[in-house]
C-alpha positions in Angstrom: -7.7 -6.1 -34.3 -9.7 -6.2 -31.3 -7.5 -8.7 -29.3 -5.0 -5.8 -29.8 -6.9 -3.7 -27.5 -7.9 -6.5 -24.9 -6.8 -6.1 -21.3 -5.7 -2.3 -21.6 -6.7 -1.2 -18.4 -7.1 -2.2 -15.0 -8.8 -1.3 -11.5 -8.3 -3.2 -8.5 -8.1 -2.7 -4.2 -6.4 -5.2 -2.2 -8.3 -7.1 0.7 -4.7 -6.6 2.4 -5.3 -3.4 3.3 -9.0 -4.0 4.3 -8.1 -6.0 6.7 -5.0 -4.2 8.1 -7.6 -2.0 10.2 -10.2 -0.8 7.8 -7.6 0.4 5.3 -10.0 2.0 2.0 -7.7 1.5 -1.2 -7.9 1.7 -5.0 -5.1 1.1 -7.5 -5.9 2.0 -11.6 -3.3 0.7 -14.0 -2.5 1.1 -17.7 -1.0 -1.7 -20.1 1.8 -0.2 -21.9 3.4 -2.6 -23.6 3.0 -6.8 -23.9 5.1 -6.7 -20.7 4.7 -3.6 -18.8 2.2 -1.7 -17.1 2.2 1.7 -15.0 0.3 2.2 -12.1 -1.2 4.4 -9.6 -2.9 3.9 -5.9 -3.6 5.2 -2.6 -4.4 4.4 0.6 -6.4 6.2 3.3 -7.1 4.8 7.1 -8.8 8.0 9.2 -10.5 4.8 12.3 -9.3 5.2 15.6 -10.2 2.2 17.7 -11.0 3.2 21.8 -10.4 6.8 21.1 -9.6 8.7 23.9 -8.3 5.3 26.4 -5.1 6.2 26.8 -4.4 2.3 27.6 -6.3 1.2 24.6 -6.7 3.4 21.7 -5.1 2.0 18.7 -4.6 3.5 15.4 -3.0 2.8 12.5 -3.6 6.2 10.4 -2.1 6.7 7.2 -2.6 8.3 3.7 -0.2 7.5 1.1 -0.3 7.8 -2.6 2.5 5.8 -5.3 3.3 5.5 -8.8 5.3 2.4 -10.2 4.9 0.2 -13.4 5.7 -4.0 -13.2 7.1 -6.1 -15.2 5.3 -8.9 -16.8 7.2 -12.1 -18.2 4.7 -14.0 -20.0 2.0 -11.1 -20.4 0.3 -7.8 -18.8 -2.7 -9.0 -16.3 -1.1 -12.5 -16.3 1.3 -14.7 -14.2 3.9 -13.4 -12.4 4.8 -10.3 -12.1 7.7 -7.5 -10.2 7.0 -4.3 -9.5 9.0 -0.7 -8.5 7.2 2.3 -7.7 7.8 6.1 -5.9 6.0 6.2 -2.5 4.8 9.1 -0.3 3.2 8.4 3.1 1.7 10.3 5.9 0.8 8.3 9.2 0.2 8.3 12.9 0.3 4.8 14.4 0.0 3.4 18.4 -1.2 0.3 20.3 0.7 -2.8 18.9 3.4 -3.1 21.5 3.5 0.1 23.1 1.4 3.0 24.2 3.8 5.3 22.2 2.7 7.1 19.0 4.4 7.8 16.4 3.4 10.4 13.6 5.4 11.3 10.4 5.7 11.5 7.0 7.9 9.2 4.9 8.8 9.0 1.2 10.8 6.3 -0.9 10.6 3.3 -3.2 9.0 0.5 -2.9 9.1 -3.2 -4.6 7.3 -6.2 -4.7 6.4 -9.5 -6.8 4.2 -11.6 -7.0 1.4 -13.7 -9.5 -1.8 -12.8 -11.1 -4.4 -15.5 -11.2 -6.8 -15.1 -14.0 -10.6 -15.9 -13.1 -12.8 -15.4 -16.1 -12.1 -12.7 -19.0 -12.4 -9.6 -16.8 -11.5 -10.9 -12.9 -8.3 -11.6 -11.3 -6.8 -12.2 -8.2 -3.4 -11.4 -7.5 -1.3 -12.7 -4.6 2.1 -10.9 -3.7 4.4 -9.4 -1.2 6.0 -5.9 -0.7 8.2 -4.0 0.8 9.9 -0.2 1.0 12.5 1.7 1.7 12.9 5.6 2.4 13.4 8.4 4.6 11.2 9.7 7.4 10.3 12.3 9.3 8.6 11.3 12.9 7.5 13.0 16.1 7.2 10.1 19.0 4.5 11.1 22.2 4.9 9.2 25.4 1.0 8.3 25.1 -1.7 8.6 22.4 -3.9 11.4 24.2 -1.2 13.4 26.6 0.6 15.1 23.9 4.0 14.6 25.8 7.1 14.4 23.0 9.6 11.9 23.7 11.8 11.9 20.1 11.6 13.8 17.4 14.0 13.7 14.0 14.5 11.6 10.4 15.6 8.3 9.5 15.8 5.9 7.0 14.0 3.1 7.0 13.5 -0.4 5.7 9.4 -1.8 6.0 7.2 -4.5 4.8 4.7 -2.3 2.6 1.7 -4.6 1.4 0.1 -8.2 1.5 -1.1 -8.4 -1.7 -4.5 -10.2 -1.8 -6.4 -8.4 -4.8 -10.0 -8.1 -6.5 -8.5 -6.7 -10.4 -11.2 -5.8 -12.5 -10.1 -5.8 -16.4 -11.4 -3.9 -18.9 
């Protein structure tokens, strides 16, 4: 029947990220199921804000890609959901509280929850929170323009990962 085939697929990006310096995302999803879909998305932030001012410049650089699926208890596209997914990031961040700069590239898994608000028969907007945990490898320069290192190594981590605040377009 064609409600069978209703709310398959889904394209979305998350005004989040837009507002956590410029950052340009896009996340696709498939509907596998009454309660599951698997997704995909990435991220990519390339601005440098007062490049070159040693005492200003402030970046927050990253490219990152992630696979998952959520779980959805009344139905796909709809209500509350949870979500686990494989992540893979690159970044080089500086200027919140420090002049250091940090550059690296983590890996790990990331959850988060949260609820899917439909509009009209092909717009949502989902609110949610998320967070990650992996293992990174970082090099830390005194400064963002003099190139001196002052740590270098891996760790594992624990961060907040996304403030979910998204356009979903359903097909």
């Amino acid at each position: 029947s064609h409600l069978a085939c209703a709310q398959r697929f889904a394209i979305s990006t998350n005004a989040g990220d837009w507002l956590y310096f410029g950052t340009i995302n896009a996340e696709a999803s498939v509907a596998v199921g009454r309660h599951f879909s698997i997704n995909a998305s990435g991220r990519y932030n390339p601005w440098t804000f007062a490049k070159g001012d040693r005492n200003n410049q402030t970046q927050q650089r990253q490219r990152s890609a992630d696979i998952g699926m959520r779980y959805w208890p009344w139905h796909v596209y709809s209500g509350w959901f949870v979500g686990a997914k494989g992540q893979w990031q690159e970044f080089n961040r500086n200027g919140f509280n420090s002049r250091k700069t940090t550059e690296g590239t983590g890996y790990g898994a990331a959850f988060s929850g949260g609820y899917s608000l439909l509009i009209n028969e092909h717009v949502n907007m989902e609110f949610g929170l998320g967070f990650w945990g992996g293992y990174q490898n970082y090099v830390e320069y005194a400064c963002p323009t003099c190139g001196r290192i002052i740590g270098q190594g891996s760790r594992w981590f624990i961060l907040p990962n996304e403030i979910i605040a998204s356009v979903v377009y359903v097909f």
